[in-house]
C-alpha positions in Angstrom: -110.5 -74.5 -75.9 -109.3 -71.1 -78.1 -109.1 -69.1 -74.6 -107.7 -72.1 -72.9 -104.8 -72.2 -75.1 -104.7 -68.4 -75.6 -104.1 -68.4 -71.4 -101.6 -71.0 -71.8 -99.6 -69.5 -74.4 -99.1 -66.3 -72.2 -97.1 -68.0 -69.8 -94.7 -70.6 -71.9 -92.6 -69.9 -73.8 -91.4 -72.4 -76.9 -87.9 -72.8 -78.1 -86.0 -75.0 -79.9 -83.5 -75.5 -76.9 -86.5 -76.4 -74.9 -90.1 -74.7 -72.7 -90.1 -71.8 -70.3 -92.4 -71.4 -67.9 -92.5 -67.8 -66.6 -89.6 -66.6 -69.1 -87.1 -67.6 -71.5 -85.6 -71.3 -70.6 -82.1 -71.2 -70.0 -80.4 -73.4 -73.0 -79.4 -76.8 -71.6 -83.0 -76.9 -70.0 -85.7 -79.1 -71.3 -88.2 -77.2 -68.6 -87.4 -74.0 -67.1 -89.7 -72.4 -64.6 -88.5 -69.1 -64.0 -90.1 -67.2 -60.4 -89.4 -65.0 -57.4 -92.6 -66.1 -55.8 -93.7 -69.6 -56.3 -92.1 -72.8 -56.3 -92.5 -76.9 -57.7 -94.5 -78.9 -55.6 -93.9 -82.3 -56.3 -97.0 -85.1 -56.5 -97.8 -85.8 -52.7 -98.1 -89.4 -52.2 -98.6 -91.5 -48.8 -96.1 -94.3 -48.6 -98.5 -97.1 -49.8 -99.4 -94.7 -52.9 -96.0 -94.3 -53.2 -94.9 -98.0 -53.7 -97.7 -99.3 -55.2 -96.4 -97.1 -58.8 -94.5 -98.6 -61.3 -91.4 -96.6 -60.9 -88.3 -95.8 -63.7 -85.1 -94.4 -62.5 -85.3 -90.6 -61.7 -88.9 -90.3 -60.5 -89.5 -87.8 -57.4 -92.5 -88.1 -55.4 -92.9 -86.1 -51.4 -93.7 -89.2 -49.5 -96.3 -87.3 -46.6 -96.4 -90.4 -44.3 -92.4 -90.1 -44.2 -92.2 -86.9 -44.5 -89.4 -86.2 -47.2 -88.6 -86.2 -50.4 -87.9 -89.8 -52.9 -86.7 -90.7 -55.9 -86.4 -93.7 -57.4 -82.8 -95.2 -58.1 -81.9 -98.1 -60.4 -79.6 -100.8 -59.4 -75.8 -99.6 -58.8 -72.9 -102.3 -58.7 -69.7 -101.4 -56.6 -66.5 -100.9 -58.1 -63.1 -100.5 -56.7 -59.5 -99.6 -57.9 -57.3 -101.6 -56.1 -53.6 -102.0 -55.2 -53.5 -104.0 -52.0 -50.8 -106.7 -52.8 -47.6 -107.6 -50.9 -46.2 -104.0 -49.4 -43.2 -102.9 -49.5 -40.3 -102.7 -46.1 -40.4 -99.4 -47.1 -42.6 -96.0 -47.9 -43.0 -93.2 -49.1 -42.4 -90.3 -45.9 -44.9 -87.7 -44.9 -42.9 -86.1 -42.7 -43.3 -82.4 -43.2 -40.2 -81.4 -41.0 -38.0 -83.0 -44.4 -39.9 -83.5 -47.0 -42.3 -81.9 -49.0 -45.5 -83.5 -47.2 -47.7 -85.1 -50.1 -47.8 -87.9 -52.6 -49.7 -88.6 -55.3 -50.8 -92.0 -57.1 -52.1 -91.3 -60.8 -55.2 -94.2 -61.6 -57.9 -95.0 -64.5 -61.0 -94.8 -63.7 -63.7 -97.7 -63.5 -66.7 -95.9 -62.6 -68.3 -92.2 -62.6 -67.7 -91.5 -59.0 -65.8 -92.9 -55.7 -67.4 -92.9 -52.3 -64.3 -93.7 -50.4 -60.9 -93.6 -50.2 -58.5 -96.2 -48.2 -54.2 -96.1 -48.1 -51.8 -97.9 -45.8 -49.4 -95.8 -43.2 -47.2 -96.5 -40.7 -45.1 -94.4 -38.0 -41.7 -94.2 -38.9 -40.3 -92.2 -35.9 -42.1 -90.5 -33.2 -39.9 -87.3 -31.3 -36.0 -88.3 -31.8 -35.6 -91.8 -31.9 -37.6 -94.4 -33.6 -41.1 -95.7 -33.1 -41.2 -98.3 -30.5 -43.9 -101.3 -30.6 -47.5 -99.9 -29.7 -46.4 -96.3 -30.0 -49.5 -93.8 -31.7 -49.8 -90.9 -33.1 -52.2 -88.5 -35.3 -52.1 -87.9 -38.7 -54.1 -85.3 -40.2 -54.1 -85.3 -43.9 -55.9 -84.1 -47.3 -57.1 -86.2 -49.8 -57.6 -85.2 -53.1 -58.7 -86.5 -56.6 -58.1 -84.0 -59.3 -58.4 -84.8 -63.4 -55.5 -84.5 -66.1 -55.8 -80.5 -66.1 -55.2 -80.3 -62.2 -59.3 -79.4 -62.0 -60.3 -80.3 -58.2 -63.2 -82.9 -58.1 -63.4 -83.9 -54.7 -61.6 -82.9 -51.6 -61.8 -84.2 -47.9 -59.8 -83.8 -44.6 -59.9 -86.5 -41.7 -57.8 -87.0 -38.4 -56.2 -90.9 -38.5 -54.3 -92.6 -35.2 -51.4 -94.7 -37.5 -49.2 -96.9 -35.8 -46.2 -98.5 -36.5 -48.1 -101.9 -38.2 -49.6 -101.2 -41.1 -53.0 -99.5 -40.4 -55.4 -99.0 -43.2 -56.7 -95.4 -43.1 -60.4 -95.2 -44.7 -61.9 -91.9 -45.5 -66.1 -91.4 -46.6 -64.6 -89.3 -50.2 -67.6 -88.5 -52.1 -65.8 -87.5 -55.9 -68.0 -87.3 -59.2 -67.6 -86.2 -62.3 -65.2 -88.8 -63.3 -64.9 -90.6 -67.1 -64.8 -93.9 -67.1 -61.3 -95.0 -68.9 -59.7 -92.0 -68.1 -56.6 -90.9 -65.9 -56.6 -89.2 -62.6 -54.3 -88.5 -59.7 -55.5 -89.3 -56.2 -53.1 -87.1 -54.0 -52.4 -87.2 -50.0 -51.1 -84.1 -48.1 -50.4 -83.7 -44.6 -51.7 -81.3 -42.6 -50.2 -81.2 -39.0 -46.5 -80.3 -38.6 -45.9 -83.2 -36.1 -42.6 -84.5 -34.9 -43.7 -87.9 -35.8 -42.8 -89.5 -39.2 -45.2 -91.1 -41.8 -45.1 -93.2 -44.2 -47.6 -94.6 -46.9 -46.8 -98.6 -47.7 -46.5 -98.9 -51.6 -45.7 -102.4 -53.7 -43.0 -102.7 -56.1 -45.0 -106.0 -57.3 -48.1 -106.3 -59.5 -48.2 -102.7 -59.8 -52.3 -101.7 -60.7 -52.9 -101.6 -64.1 -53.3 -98.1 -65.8 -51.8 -96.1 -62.6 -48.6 -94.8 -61.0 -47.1 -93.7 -58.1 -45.4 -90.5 -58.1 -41.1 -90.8 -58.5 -41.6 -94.6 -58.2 -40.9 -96.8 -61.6 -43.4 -100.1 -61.6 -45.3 -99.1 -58.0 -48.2 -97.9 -56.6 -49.2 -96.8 -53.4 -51.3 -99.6 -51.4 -54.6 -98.1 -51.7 -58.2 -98.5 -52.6 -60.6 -96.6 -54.2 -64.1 -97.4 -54.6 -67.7 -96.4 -55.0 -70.8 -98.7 -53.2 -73.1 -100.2 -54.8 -76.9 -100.5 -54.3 -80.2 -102.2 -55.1 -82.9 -100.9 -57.3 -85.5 -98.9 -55.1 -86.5 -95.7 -53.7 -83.8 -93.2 -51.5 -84.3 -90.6 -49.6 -83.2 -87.5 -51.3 -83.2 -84.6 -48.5 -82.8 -85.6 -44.8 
């Protein structure tokens, strides 16, 4: 048992911040293994094995019948910020001929992360004269949710046909990192230099609680934001 933990001792290394396997553990690290050579190899389960344990949240496992690797996820409820009352006649342009191209919506938020994001446009004017019934064109915008010190926590570009009826314009926005109770600003940029005009619907009425829309007293854009929720169970973690 002496030479046992003699061996053993060569190769961790103890410190108050936490174990090093290999070499010093870096200081927010409960385990480090430090090497250029080898690598962790997970517990190798079949699927049966696999979900016959008695799981807790954050368990990884390599599933061999499934080939990939699982962890085990507690139950998740979905949450959404919401303004998606009675819109205005009117909106706020993202014509980047005139004006400067973006708008942003400042909001509190209700969970750690947001999965997607959903506002309200319509085409105000398509080549000189206005939109007629029917008439389509392509927006291409950023979306962007950044904290109170302008920091960047999650970005995404997508390609939208709006219309001249309100059309909602959904976008998959993986963002984390937020705090619960605090304020962000969700912001919307166009992209293309079109000759078409934009527009995102807002309501002056029941504006959402805790947020604000850019240059407009008591209204917010019509938007959601929300993050889905799921049941208890195990999730593939690399496809």
């Amino acid at each position: 048992m002496a030479l046992l933990l003699a061996v053993v001792g060569n190769f961790l290394t103890a410190h108050a911040q936490g174990v090093g396997i290999g070499g010093t553990p870096n200081a927010y690290a409960a385990l480090d293994i430090i090497s250029t050579t080898k690598g962790l190899l997970l517990p190798r389960q079949t699927n049966a094995q696999m979900l016959a344990l008695s799981p807790v949240a954050g368990l990884l496992v390599y599933n061999t019948d499934l080939a990939g690797f699982y962890g085990y996820q507690a139950v998740k409820a979905a949450s959404s910020i919401s303004q998606t009352a009675a819109s205005s006649t009117s909106g706020v342009s993202l014509n980047q001929l005139q004006y400067s191209g973006s708008v942003s919506q400042t909001f509190t938020a209700v969970a750690t992360g947001v999965d997607y994001v959903t506002v309200y446009a319509f085409l105000t004017g398509f080549g000189i004269g206005s939109a007629s019934s029917g008439s389509v064109a392509l927006l291409q915008a950023t979306f962007t949710i950044k904290n109170a010190v302008g920091t960047v926590l999650g970005s995404a570009n997508g390609s939208f046909p709006v219309s001249t009826d309100s059309t909602p314009i959904t976008l998959n926005f993986p963002s984390y990192g937020l705090v619960v109770g605090q304020t962000y600003t969700l912001t919307v940029t166009r992209q293309d230099n079109g000759t078409a005009g934009f527009a995102l619907y807002y309501s002056p009425a029941n504006p959402y609680s805790g947020g604000a829309l850019s240059g407009y007293t008591g209204a917010d854009l019509k938007f959601q934001l929300g993050s889905n929720g799921h049941t208890a169970g195990w999730a593939l973690l690399v496809n």
